[in-house]
C-alpha positions in Angstrom: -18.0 -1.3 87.4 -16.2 -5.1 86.7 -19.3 -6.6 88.8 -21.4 -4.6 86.3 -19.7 -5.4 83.0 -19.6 -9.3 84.6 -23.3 -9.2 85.0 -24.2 -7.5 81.3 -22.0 -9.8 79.7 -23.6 -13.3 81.1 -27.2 -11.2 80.1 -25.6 -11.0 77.0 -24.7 -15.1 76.7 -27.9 -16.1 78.2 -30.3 -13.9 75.3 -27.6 -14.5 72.8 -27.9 -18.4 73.6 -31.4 -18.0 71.9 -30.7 -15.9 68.7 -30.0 -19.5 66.6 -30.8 -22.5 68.2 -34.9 -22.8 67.4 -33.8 -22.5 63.5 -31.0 -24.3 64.2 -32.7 -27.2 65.7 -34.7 -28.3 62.4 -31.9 -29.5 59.8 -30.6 -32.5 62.1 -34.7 -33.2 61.9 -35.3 -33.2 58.2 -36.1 -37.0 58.3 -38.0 -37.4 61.4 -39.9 -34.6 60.4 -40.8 -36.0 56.8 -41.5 -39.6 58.2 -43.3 -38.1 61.1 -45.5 -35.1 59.5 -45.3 -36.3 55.7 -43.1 -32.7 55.2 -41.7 -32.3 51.2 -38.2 -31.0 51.0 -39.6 -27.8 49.8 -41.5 -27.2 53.1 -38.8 -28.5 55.1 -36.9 -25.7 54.0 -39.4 -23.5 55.1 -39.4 -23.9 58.2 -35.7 -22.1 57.8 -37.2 -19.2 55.8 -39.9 -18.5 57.7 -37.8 -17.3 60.8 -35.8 -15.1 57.7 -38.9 -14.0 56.3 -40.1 -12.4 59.9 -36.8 -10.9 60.0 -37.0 -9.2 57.2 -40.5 -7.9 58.0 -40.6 -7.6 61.5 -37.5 -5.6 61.9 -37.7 -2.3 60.5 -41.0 -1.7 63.0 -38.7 -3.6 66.0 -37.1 0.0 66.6 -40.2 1.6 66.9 -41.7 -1.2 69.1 -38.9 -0.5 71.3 -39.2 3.4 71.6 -43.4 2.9 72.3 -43.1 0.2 74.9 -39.4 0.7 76.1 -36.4 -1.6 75.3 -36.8 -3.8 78.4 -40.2 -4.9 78.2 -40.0 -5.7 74.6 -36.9 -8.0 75.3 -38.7 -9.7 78.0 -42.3 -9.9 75.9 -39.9 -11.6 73.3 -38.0 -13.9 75.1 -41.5 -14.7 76.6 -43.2 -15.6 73.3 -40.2 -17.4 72.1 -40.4 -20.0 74.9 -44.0 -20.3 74.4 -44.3 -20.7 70.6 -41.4 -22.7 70.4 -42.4 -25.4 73.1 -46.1 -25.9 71.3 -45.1 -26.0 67.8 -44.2 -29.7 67.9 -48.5 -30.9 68.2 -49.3 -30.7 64.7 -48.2 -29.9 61.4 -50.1 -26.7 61.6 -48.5 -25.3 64.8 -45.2 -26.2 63.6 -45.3 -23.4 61.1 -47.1 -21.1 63.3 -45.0 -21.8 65.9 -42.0 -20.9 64.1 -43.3 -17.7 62.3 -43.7 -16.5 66.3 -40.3 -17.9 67.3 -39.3 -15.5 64.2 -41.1 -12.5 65.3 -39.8 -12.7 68.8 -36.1 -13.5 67.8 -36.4 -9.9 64.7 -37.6 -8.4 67.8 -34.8 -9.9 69.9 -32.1 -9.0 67.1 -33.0 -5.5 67.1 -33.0 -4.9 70.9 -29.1 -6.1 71.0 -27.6 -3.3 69.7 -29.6 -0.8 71.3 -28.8 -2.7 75.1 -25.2 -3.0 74.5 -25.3 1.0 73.4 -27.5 1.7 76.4 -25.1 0.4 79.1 -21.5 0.0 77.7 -21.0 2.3 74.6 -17.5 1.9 74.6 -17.1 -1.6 75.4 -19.2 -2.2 72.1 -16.4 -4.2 69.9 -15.8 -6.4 72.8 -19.5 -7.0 73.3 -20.3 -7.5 70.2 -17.4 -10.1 69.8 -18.5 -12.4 73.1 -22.3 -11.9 71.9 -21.5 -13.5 68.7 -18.9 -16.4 70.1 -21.9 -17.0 72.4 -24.3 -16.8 69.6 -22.3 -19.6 68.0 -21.2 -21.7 70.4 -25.3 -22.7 71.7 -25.8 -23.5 68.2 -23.1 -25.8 68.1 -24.4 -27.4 70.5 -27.8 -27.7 69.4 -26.7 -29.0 65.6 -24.0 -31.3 67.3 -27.0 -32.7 69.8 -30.2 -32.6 68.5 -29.9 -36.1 66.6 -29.1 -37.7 69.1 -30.9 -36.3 71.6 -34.0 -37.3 69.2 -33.0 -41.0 68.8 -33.6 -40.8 72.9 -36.1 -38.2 73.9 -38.2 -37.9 70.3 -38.1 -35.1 67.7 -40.5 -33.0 69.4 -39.5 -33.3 73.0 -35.8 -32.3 71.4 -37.3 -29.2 70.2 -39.2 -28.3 73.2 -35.9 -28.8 74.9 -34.7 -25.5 73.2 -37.5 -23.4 75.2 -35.3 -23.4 78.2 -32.5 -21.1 77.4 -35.6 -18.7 76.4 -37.1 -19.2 80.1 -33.6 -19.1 81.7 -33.1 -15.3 79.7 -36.1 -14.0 80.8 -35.4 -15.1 84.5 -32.3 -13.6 84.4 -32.9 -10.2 82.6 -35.9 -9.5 85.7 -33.0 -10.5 88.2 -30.5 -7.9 86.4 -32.7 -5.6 85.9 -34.0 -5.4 89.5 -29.7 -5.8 91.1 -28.2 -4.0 88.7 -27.7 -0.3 88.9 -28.4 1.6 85.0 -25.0 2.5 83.6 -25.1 6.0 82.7 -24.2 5.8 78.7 -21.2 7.6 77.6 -20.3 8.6 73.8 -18.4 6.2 72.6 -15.1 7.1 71.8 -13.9 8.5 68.6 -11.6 6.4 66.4 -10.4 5.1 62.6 -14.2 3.5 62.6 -15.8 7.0 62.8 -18.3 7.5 59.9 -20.2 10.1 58.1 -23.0 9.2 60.5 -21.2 10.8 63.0 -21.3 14.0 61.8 -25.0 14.4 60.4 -27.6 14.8 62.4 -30.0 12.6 63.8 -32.5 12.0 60.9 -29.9 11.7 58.4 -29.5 8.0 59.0 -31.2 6.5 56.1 -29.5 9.0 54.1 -25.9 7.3 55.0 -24.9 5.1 52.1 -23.2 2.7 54.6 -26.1 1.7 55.9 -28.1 0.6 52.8 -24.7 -1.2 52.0 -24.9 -2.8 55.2 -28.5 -3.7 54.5 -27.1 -6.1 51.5 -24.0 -7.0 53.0 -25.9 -8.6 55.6 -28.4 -10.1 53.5 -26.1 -11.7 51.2 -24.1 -13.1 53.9 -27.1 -14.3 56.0 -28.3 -15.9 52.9 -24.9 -18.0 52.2 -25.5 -19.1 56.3 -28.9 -20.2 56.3 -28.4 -22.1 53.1 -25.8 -23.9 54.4 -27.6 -24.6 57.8 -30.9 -25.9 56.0 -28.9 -28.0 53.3 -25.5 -28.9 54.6 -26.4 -32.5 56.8 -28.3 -32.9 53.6 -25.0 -32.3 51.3 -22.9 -34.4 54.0 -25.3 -37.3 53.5 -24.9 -36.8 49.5 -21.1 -37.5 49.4 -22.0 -40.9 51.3 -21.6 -39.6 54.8 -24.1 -41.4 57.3 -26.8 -39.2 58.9 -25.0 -39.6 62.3 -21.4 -38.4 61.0 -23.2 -35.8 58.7 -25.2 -33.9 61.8 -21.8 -34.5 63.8 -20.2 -32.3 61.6 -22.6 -29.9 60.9 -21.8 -29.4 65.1 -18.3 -28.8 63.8 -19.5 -26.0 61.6 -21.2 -24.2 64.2 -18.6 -24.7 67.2 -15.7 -23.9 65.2 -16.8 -20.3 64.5 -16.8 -19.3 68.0 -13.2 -18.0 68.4 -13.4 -16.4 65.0 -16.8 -14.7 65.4 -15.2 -13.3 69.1 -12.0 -11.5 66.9 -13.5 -10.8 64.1 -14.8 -7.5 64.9 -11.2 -6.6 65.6 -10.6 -5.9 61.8 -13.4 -2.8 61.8 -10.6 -0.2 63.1 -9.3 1.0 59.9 -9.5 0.6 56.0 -6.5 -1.9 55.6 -7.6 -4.1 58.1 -11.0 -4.8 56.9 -9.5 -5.1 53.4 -7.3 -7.9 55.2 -10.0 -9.5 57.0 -12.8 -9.4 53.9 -9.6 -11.1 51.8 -9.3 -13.6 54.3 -13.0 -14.5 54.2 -13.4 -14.9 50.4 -10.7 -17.2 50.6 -12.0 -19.2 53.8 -15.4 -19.1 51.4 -13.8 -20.5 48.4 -11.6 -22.8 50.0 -14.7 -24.2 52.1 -17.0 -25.1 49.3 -14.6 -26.5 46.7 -14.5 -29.7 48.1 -17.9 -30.6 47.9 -18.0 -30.3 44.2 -15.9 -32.9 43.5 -16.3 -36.8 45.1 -14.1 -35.7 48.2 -13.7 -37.8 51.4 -14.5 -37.5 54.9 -11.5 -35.9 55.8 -11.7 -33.2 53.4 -15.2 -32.7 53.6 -14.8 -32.0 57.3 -11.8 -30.3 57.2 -14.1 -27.8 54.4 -17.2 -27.3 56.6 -14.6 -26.2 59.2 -12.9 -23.5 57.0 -16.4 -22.8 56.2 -17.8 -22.7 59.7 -15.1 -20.0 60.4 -15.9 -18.0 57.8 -19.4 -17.7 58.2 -18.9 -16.6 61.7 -16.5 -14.1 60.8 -18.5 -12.4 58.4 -21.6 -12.0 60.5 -19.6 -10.7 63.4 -18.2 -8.1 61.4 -21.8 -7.6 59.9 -23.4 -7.4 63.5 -20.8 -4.7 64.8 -20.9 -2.4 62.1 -24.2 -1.6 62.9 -22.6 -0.4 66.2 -19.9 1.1 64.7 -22.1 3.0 62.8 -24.6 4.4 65.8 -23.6 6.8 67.9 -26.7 6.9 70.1 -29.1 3.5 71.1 -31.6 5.1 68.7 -29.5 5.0 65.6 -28.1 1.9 66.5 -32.1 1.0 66.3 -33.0 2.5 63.5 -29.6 1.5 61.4 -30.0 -2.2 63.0 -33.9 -2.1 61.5 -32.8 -1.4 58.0 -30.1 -3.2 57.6 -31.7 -6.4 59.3 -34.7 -5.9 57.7 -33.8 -6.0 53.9 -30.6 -8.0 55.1 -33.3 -10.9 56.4 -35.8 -10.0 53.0 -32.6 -11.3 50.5 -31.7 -13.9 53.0 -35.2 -16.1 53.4 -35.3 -17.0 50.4 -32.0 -18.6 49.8 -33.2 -22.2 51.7 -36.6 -22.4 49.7 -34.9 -21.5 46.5 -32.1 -23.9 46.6 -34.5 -26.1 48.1 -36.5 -26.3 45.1 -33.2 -26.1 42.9 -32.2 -29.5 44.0 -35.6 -30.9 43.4 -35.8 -30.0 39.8 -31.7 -30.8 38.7 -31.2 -33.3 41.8 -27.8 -31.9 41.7 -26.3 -30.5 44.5 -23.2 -29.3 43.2 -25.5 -26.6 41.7 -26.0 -25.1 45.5 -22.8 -25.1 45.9 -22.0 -23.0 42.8 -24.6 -20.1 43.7 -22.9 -20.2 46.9 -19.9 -19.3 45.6 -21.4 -16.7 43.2 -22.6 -15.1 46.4 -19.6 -15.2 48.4 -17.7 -13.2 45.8 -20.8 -10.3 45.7 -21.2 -10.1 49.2 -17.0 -9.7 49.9 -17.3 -7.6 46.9 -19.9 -5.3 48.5 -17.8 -5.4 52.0 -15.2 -3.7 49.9 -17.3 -1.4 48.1 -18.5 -1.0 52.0 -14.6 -0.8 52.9 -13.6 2.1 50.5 -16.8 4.1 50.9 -16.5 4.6 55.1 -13.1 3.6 55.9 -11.1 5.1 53.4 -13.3 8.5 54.0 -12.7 8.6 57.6 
């Protein structure tokens, strides 16, 4: 059984390694990419959405793409196309954007599959799963925002990005070799607890009729929408306050690396009402307290000292995002079908938050403006956790 968990969980790493990293990957770029392919900043931000945009579309048909073909083989197809489109995207200005609208389709696809495999084989390991699939989630995009500039400055923009297809090809080796050595875990309910909901005790069917879930739907979005905002624009804000592009992509590493503890133990606050109450307080602080500083001329101390706080708190919240849709299942299939909805409108609200603000900063040429709707959304989303908070917790 320990050589079993063991195995799952460095499955886990290896596909979670590749859930960030190709969106990840463009930011540190912005420059290269504009000298090198004439981009605007409006497209540049784009190439953010677009993975978003597929999320939002693609997933609520990933569930049913897994129950026609099986979840297996659609977790190796997607890992498969991943590695493909993302290693020829870099030729032209063309397949860049085609490339990353199938590195989006594959990761929906790849986003929806993970909470039906950690369902399928350890049900009640699920908090702890979802806690190391997160860390890892965060930690492999650290590395890639902390490395990819200089990694460019040596190997070139597009042999950096085609660097990123091997995690994909290292996945799909591995989940053949687990697959084929690893003997099915037989799924067992997972056990009851404070986390229980009203899911639990309808039937089947009933699923899109749970209130929880459309809340989750916009919790997620909202939250996903303050991340990817951040990762298309913060080297960008960095660079703003006077911060070289070297320094600025350094600490846009920090942001990503620093939320790896906090997405691992975040989950711990979804066993009871007051504890998520605690832990959503704790993020609208970490929110507000991470985006102050860059409205006002702060220095690089500060500034990095705020992307960490920030870093953490992004982290946090989609940990707790991703395990409530766990929490929330009691069989792989719901955990499909409540994963599709949720992801799917969560992704909708989200891809457009780069574009927009993108175009935002074009027209006033003000970035404290971003800065300010980011706040705006921090307090709706942790004001919609708690809405989320009293209607299932509280009930339970």
């Amino acid at each position: 059984m320990h050589k079993r968990f063991t195995s799952f969980a460095l499955l886990l790493i290896l596909i979670a390694a590749n859930m960030r990293i190709a969106i990840i990957v463009i930011p540190p770029l912005t420059t290269m990419l504009q000298h090198s392919l004439g981009l605007s900043t409006s497209q540049i931000g784009s190439l953010t959405s677009i993975p978003l945009l597929c999320f939002g579309l693609f997933s609520a048909i990933g569930s049913l793409i897994i129950k026609k073909v099986g979840l297996h083989t659609t977790l190796i197809t997607g890992l498969i196309v991943l590695t493909i489109a993302n290693f020829v995207r870099v030729y032209s200005p063309t397949l860049l954007f085609i490339g990353t609208l199938f590195v989006g389709l594959a990761i929906a696809v790849l986003n929806i599959g993970i909470p039906i495999l950690v369902l399928s084989w350890f049900p009640g390991d699920q908090i702890r799963l979802n806690g190391l699939y997160t860390a890892s989630l965060n930690l492999f995009a650290a590395i890639v925002a902390g490395g990819t500039a200089t990694t460019a400055q040596h190997l070139g923009w597009q042999h950096t990005v085609q660097l990123i297809s091997i995690p994909a090809l290292l996945a799909v080796i591995y989940l053949g070799i687990f697959l084929l050595r690893t003997p099915k875990q037989v799924a067992q309910p997972a056990p009851s607890s404070a986390a229980t909901t009203e899911t639990a005790a309808t039937p089947h069917h009933s699923v899109y009729q749970n209130s929880a879930v459309w809340l989750l739907m916009v919790f997620m979005g909202v939250q996903s929408a303050i991340y990817y905002a951040a990762v298309a624009w913060l080297p960008s804000l960095l660079t703003s306050h006077g911060l070289s592009a070297t320094t600025s992509n350094l600490i846009f590493g920090v942001f990503q690396i620093i939320g790896v503890p906090f997405s691992y133990w975040a989950p711990r606050f979804l066993t009871g009402y007051k504890q998520l109450r605690i832990g959503l307080t704790l993020i609208l602080l970490g929110y507000l307290i991470g985006l102050t500083p860059f409205l006002f001329n702060s220095g690089t101390v500060v500034l990095t000292i705020a992307t960490m706080i920030l870093g953490a708190t992004t982290a946090a919240i989609f940990s707790l995002a991703m395990s409530f849709i766990t929490i929330l299942a009691n069989t792989p299939d719901e955990a499909g079908q409540i994963g599709g909805t949720a992801q799917s409108g969560g992704y909708l609200i989200a891809s457009i938050s780069p574009v927009l603000l993108g175009v935002l900063q074009s027209h006033t040429h003000s970035w404290s403006d971003i800065v300010i709707v980011l706040m705006i959304l921090a307090v709706i989303n942790i004001t919609i956790g708690f809405v989320l908070n009293r209607n299932h917790f509280k009930r339970a």
